[in-house]
C-alpha positions in Angstrom: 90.7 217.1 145.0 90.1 221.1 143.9 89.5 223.5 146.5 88.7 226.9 144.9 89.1 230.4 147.6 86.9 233.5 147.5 87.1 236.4 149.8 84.7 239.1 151.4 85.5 241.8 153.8 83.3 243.9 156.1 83.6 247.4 157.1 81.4 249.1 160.0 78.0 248.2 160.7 75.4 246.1 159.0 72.9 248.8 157.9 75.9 251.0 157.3 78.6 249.4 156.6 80.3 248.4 153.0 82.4 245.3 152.0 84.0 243.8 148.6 83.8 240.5 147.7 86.8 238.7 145.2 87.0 235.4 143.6 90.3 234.2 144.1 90.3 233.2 139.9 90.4 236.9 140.1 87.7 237.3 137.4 85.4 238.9 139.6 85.6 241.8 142.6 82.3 243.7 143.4 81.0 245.5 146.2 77.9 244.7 148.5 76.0 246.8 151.1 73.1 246.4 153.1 70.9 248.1 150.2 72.5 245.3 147.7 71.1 242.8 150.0 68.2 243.5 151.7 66.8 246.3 148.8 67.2 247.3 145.7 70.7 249.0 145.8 73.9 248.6 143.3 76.1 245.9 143.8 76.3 242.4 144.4 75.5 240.1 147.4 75.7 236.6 148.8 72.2 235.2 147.4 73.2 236.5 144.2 76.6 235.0 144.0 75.1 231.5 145.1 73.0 231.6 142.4 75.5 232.2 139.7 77.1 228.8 141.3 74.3 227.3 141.3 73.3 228.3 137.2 76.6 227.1 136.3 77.1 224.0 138.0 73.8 222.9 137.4 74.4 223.5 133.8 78.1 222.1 133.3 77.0 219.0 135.2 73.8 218.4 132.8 76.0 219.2 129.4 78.0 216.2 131.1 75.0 213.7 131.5 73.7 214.6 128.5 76.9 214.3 126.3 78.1 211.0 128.7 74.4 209.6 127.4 76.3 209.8 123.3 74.2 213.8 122.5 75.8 216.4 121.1 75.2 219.4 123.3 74.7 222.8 121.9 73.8 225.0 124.6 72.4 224.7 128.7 71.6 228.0 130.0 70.4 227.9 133.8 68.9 230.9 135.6 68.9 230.4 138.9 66.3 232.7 141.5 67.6 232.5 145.2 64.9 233.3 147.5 65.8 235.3 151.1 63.2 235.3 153.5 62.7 236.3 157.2 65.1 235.4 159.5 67.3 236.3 157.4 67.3 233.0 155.9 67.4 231.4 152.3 63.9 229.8 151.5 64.7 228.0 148.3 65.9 228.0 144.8 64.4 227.5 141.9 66.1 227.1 138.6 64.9 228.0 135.3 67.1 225.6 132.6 66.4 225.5 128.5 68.7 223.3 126.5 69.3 223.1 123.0 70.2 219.3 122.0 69.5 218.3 118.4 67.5 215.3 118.6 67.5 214.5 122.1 63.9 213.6 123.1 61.8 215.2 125.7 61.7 211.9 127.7 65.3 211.2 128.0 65.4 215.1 128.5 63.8 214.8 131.9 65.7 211.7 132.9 68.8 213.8 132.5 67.5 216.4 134.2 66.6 214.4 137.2 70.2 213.1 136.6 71.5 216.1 137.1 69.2 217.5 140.6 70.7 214.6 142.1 74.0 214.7 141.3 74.5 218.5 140.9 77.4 219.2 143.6 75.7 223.1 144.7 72.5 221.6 144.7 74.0 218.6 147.0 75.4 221.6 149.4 72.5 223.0 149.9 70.0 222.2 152.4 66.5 224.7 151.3 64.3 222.8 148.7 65.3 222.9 145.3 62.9 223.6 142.2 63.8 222.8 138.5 61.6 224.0 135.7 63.7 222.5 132.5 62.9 222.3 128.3 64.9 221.8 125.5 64.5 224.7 122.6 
C-alpha cells in the first residue's frame, strides 16, 4: 500500500484571505486565492490540481492497458477540464486524451480506453460524471 501527503494552509478570510499549497514529493508549492479560484487571478487552486491527477493517472493507467495488451506505447497525453459550478460544487470532468501507438487499431483503441474509465483510480474517487473524448495520432 502507497499513501502519498500534500498540504494546504489558509490564512484570513475566504474573499481575502491567501494560502500555499505543497506536494509532500516536494516538486511542487504554489499559492491560491480566492481570485485563483473563483476568477481569473494568478496562482493555482483545488480544481486545477485535481485535474493534473486526474491527466496523469488517466494516462499512466492507459500506457499500462495498452502495453499489458503486447503495444508499444509512444506517447498518452491527457488534458483534463474540471468544471466548478454553483454551490460551490464540481459538475464534472471531461478529459481530452490523444495517444500515439504504432499500429494499434482504432477498435482496440477504444476498448482500452474504456479499460482505462473503469479502472482509472481518480476517476474511481470521484463521484461527478466523467467524459472522455480519446484518438490515437
Amino acid at each position: 500500500m502507497t499513501t502519498r501527503n500534500s498540504d494546504a494552509v489558509w490564512n484570513g478570510n475566504l474573499a481575502e484571505g491567501a494560502g500555499l499549497v505543497a506536494l509532500g514529493s516536494e516538486m511542487f508549492t504554489g499559492p491560491y486565492t480566492f481570485a485563483s479560484r473563483f476568477e481569473q487571478g494568478a496562482g493555482t487552486n483545488p480544481e486545477e490540481l485535481l485535474g493534473a491527477a486526474h491527466a496523469s493517472c488517466f494516462s499512466m493507467f492507459l500506457a499500462n492497458v495498452i502495453s499489458g495488451a503486447g503495444k508499444q506505447v509512444t506517447s498518452v497525453r491527457t488534458t483534463a477540464s474540471v468544471t466548478l459550478g454553483d454551490g460551490p460544487a464540481i459538475t464534472g470532468v471531461a478529459l481530452s486524451v490523444t495517444a500515439e501507438v504504432p499500429g494499434l487499431s482504432e477498435a482496440d483503441f477504444a476498448q482500452h480506453v474504456k479499460t482505462t474509465e473503469a479502472g482509472c483510480p481518480i476517476s474511481a474517487a470521484l463521484s461527478v460524471p466523467i467524459t472522455v473524448d480519446a484518438r490515437l495520432s
